[in-house]
N, C-alpha and C positions, 0 to 999 in steps of 0.2 A: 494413368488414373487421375482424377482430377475430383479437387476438395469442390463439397459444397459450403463456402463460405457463407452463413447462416451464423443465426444467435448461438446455436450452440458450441460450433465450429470459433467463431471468434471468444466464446466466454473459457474454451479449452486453453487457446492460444494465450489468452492474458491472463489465465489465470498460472499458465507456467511461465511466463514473462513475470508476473509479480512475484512467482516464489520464487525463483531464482533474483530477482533485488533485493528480497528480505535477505536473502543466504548472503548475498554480498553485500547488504548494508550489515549483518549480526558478524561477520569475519571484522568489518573495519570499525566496530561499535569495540570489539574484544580489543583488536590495536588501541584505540582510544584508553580506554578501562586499563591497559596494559600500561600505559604511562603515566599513573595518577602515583606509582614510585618517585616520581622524580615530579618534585613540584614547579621549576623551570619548564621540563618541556612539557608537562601539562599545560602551563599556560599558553606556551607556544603554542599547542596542538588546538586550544580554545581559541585562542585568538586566530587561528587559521579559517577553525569551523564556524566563524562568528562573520565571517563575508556573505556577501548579498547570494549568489549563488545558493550556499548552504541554505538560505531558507526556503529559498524556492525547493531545493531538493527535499529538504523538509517537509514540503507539500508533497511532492510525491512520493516519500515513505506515507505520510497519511493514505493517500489517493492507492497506494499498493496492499496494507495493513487493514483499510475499510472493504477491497474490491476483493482480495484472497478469503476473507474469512466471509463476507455475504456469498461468496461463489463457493465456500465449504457448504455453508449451511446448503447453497441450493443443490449442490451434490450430494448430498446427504436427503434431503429428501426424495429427491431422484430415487435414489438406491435402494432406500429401508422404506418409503411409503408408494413406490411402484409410480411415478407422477412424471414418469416419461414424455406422454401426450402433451403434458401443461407446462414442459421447461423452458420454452419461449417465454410463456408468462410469469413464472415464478422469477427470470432474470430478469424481465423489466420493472417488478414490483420491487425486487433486491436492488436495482437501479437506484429506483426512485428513492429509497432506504438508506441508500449508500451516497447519495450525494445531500441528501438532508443530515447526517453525520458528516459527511465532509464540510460542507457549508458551518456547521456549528464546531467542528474542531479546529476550522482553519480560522475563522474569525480573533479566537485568540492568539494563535497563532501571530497571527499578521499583525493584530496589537501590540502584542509584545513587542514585536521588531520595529515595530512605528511606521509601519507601512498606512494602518488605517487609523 
């Protein structure tokens, strides 16, 4: 059997590639949260996530948080307003949506960390 990899086909694939990141960034967000007992290795633990790396990945929890939840809505209209024919097009509109929110959530982002 062979996929036909299409819009719909890749917006499947990422959009459980991003819920499964959320699931493993909310498990290591709980460990974090879980250390704020102990105010030494809270700071440890901040000062760890406080490396260049970390804000990059930063960007893609945004980039997984903006693309999961515009890919609910466009499954959701799918379902409950019958708009099968047009889910090509409702992903490239949720696209263009989702990187106009990313471009403005990342900007300060990147300020903060003194990137820009």
């Amino acid at each position: 059997m062979r996929y036909k990899w299409k819009t719909g086909m890749w917006a499947f694939v990422l959009h459980r590639a991003t819920g499964l990141g959320l699931a493993i960034y909310l498990l290591m967000h709980i460990n974090v949260v879980s250390s704020l007992h102990n105010p030494e290795s809270f700071d440890q633990v901040m000062a760890f996530l406080s490396q260049p790396l970390f804000r990059i990945l930063e960007l893609g929890l945004l980039f997984a948080v903006i693309y999961h939840s515009l890919n609910g809505v466009r499954v959701f209209l799918i379902d409950f307003f019958n708009m099968t024919k047009s889910h090509a097009k409702i992903f490239w509109v949720l696209a263009v949506i989702g990187c106009v929110i990313f471009v403005l959530g990342a900007y300060p982002m990147l300020h903060h960390a003194g990137i820009l």
